[in-house]
C-alpha positions in Angstrom: 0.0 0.0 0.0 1.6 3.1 -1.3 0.9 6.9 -0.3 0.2 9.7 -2.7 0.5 13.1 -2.0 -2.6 14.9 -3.0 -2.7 19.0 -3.5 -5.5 20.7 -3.3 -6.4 23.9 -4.4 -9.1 25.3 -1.7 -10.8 28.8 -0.9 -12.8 29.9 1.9 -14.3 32.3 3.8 -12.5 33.0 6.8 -15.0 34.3 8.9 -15.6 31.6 11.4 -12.1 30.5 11.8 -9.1 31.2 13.4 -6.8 31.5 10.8 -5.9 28.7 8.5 -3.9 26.8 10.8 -4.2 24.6 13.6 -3.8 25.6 16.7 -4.8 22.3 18.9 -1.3 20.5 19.6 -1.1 16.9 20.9 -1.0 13.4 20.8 -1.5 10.7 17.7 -4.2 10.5 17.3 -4.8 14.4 16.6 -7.6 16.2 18.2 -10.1 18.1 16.1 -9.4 21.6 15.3 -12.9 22.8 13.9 -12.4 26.6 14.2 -9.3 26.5 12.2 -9.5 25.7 8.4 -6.9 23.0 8.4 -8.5 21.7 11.1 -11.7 21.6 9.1 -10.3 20.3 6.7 -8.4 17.3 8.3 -12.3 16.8 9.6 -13.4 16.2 6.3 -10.7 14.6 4.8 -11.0 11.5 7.3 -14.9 11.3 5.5 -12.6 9.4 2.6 -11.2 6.6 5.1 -7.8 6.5 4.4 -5.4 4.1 6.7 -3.5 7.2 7.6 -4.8 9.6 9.5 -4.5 12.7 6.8 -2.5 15.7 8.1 -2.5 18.8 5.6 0.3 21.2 5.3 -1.2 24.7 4.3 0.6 26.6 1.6 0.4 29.9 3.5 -0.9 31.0 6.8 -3.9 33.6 7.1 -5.0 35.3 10.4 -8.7 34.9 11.5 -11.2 36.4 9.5 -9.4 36.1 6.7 -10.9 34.9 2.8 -8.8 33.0 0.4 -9.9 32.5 -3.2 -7.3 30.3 -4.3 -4.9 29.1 -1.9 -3.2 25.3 -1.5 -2.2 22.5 0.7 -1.3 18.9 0.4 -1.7 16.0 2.1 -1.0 12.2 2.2 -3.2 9.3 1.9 -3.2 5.7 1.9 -5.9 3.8 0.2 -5.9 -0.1 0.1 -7.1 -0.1 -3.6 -4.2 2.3 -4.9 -5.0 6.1 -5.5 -7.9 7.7 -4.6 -9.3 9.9 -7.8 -8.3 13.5 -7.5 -12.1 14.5 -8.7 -13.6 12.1 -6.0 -11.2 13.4 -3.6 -12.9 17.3 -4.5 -16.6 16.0 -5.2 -16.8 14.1 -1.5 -14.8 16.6 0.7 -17.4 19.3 -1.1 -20.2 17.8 -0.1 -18.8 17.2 3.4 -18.5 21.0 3.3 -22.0 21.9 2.2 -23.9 19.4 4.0 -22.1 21.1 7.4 -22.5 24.5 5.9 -18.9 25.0 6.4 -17.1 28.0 3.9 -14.8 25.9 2.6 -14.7 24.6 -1.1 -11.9 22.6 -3.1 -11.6 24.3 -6.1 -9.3 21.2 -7.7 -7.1 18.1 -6.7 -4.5 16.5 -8.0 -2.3 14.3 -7.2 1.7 15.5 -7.5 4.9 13.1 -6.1 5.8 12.7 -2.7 8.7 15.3 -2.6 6.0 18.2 -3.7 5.6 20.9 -0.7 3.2 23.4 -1.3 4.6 25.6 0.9 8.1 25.4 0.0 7.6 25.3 -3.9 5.1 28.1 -4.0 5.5 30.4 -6.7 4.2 33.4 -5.4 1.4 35.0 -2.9 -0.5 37.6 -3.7 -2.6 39.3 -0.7 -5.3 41.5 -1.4 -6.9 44.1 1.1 -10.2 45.5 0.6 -11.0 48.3 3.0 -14.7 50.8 3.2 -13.8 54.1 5.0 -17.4 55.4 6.0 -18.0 58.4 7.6 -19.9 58.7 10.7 -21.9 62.1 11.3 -23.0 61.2 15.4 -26.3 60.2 15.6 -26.6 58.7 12.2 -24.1 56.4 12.4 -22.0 55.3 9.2 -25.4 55.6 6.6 -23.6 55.0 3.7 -23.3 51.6 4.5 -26.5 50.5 3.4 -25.0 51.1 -0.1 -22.4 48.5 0.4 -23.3 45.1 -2.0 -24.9 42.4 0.1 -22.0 40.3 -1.4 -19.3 42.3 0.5 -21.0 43.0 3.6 -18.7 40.3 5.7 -15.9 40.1 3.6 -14.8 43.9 4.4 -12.7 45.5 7.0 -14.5 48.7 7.6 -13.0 51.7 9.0 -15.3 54.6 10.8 -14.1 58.0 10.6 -16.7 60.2 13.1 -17.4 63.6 11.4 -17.8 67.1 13.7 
């Protein structure tokens, strides 16, 4: 029984976590880290019943609160039958996701050889800030606001700036 390495390409809103990764330390085997996206997705990844228990290795680290649209990670597995099919590997771990309204989605899998580190052979990160300044007249606090797209709402660090 050989293991693969699997990557993953992943995003997620990072609302409800505490970063990307996990912050419970211990013992084999590892505890749950459900407020943590690796943690999450260590959760989800044991759905596929690998012999191993799987441990991801996130590409980058992100505070809490913070969204990723495309970021990676990779992980190992060991499968009696041989490899498990990157697209199963996305379809099951999505519906994991959905069906416990967790923000997570896998984007893509593939599987790459065992000396691939996403981490370490990363290309490149790219961060993105988006920021609202509003301005807050007293009583009527911050009105533009309302004008902000439902879409954005959570996904923006807003900054108030009282007016005299």
């Amino acid at each position: 029984m050989a293991s693969y390495r699997y990557l993953l390409n992943i995003a997620y809103i990072g609302k409800s976590f505490r970063g990307a990764q996990r912050q419970v330390n211990g013992t084999f085997p590892r505890a749950n880290d459900p407020l943590t996206v690796q943690g999450r997705l260590e959760m989800a990844l044991k759905q596929l019943k690998s012999i191993n228990e799987p441990v991801v290795s996130m590409s980058s680290r992100t505070d809490s609160g913070v969204h990723a649209i495309n970021s990676t990670c990779h992980v190992n597995l060991i499968r009696r039958n041989g490899v498990y099919e990157p697209s199963t590997i996305t379809i099951c771990l999505n519906k994991y996701f959905n069906k416990q309204d967790i923000p997570i989605r896998i984007l893509r899998t593939y599987v790459v050889p065992e000396t691939f580190n996403s981490r370490f052979q990363a290309i490149s990160r790219t961060y993105l800030y988006r920021m609202v300044i509003a301005k807050a007249d007293g009583l009527n606090v911050a009105p533009n606001l309302h004008y902000i797209p439902i879409e954005e709402l959570d996904r923006l660090q807003i900054l108030l700036i009282l007016i005299k």
